[in-house]
C-alpha positions in Angstrom: -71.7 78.0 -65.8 -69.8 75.6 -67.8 -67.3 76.5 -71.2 -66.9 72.9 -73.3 -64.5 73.1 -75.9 -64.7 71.7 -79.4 -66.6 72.4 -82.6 -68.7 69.7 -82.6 -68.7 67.5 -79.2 -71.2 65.2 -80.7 -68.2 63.9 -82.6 -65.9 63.0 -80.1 -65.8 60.5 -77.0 -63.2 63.3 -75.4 -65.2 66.2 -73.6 -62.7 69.0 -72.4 -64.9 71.7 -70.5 -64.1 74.6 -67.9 -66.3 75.9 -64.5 -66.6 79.7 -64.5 -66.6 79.5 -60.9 -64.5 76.5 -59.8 -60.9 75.6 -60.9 -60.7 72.2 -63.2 -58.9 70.5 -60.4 -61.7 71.5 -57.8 -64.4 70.2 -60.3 -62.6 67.1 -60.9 -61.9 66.6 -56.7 -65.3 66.9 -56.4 -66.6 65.0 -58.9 -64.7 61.8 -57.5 -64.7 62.5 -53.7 -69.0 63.3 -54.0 -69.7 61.3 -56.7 -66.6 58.8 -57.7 -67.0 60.2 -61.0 -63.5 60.0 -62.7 -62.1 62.8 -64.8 -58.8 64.6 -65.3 -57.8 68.1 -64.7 -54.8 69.4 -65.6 -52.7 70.4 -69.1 -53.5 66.5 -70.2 -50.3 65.5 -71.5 -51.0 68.7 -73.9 -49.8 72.1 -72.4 -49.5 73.4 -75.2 -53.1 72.6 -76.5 -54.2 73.7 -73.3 -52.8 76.7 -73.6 -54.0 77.1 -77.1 -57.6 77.5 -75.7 -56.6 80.1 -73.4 -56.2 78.0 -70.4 -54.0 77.1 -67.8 -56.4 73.8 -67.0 -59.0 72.1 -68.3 -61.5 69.2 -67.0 -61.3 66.0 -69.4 -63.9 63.2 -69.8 -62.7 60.7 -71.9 -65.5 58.5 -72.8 -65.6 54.8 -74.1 -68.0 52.4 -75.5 -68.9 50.7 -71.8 -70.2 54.1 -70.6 -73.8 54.2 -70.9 -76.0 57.3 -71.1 -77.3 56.8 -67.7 -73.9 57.0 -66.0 -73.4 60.3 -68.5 -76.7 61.8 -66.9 -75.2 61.1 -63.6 -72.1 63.4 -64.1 -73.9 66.3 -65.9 -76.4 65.6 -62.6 -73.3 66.0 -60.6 -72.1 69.1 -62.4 -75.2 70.8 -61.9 -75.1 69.4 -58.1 -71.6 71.5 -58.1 -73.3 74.5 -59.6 -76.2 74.6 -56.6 -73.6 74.3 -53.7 -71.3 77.2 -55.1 -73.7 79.6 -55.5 
C-alpha cells in the first residue's frame, strides 16, 4: 500500500515514500499525533523534484546515525498500524 521512491534505498539515509490510500500529509499527522514519529510531507524544499516523480506530495524520513533499527521497526510498525485502520 506504500510507493517508496529511489533506485536503491539501501543507499540512502533519505526515504521518500507515498500511501495509495492516504494523502502524505495525513500519513505524516498520523504518524506524529499516534505515534510521535517525525516525518515531513509536503514538496520538501524540492517542488520541482516532487513533481518530477509525478507527485504533488510526498512523505520524507530523513534518517541519521542516532536512529537505531528498533525505532525504524517502530515506524514501519506504525505504517502498517495506518494500513489496518483505513481499510
Amino acid at each position: 500500500g506504500y510507493h517508496v521512491f529511489g533506485q536503491d534505498t539501501k543507499a540512502s539515509p533519505i526515504l521518500s515514500f507515498v500511501s495509495d490510500k492516504d494523502s502524505p500529509e495525513a500519513v505524516a499527522d498520523y504518524l506524529w499525533l499516534s505515534h510521535k514519529i517525525n516525518c515531513r510531507s509536503g514538496l520538501l524544499c524540492s517542488p520541482m523534484g516532487v513533481h518530477a516523480l509525478g507527485q504533488d506530495s510526498v512523505v520524507r524520513f530523513s534518517f541519521g546515525f542516532y536512529n537505531t533499527v528498533e525505532e525504524v521497526d517502530i515506524a514501519v510498525d506504525a505504517l502498517r498500524r495506518l494500513r489496518k485502520e483505513k481499510l
